[in-house]
C-alpha positions as CSV (number, residue, x, y, z in Angstrom):
1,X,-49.4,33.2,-45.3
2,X,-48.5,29.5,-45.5
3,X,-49.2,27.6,-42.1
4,X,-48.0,23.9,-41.7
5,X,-50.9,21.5,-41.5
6,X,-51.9,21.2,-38.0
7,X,-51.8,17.7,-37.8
8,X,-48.0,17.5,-38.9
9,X,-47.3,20.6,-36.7
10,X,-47.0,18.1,-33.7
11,X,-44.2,16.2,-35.3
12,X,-40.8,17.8,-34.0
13,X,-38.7,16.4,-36.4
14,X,-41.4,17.9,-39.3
15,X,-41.5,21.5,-37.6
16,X,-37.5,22.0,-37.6
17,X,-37.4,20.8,-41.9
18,X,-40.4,22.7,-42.3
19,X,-38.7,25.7,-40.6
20,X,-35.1,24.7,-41.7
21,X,-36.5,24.8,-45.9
22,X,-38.4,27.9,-45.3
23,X,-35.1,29.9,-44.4
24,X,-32.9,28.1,-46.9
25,X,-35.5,29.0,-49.5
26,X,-35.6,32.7,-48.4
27,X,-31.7,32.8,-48.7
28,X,-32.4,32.4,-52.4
29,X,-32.7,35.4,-54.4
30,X,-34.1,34.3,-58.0
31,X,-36.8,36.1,-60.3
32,X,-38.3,32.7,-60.5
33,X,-38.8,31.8,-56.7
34,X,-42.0,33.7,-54.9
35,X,-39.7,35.4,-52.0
36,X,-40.2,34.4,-47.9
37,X,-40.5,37.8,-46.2
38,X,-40.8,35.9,-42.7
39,X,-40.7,32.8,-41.2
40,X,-41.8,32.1,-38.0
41,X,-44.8,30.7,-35.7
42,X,-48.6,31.6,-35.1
43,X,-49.9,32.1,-32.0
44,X,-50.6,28.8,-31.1
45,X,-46.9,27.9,-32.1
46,X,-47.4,26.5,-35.6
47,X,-44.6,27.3,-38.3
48,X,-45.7,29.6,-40.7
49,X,-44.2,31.5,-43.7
50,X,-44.8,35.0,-45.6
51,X,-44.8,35.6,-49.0
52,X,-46.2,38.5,-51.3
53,X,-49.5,37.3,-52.8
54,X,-49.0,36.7,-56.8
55,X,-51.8,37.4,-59.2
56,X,-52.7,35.3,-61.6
57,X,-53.7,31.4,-61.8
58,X,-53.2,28.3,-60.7
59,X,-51.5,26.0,-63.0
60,X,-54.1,23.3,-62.3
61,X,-56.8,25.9,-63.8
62,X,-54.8,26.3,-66.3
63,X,-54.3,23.3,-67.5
64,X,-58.3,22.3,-66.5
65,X,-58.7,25.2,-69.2
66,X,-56.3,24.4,-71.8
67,X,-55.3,20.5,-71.4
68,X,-52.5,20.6,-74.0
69,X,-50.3,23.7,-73.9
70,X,-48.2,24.7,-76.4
71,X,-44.3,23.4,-76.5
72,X,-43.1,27.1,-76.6
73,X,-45.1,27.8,-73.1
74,X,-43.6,24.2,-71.6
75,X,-40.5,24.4,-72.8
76,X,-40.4,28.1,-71.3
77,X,-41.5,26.8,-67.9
78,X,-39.3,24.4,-67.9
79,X,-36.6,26.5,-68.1
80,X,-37.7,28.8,-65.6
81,X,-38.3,26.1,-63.1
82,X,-34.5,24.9,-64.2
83,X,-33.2,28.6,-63.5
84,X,-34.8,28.5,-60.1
């Protein structure tokens, strides 16, 4: 569960984008793009979304870990991200 930061939650203008991206990206069907199962608001009225938790690591870990990956892995990120 991803909740907007409370002290943006306030802003109107930020709550409908937040809410307005969350549904566009859940209209998106892509085996690159961690699906939205539900958007909508906690109980105190702050915009949340639901997604399926992923295993596996961050990419700031991973690149704490290994500083200079390998072109092959870059180059097939980047082309996943592009696919997206």
């Amino acid at each position: 569960i991803k909740m907007m930061r409370p002290e943006l939650a306030g802003d109107a203008a930020g709550r409908t984008r937040f809410v307005r991206e969350a549904r566009a990206v859940a209209a998106v069907e892509s085996d690159h793009i961690v699906p939205i199962l539900h958007v909508g608001e906690a109980d105190d009225g702050t915009p949340l979304i639901v997604m399926p938790l992923l295993q596996g690591e961050p990419l700031g870990t991973r690149l704490e870990r290994e500083p200079a990956s390998p072109l092959g892995l870059i180059l097939k990120v980047a082309r996943e991200v592009a696919e997206a």
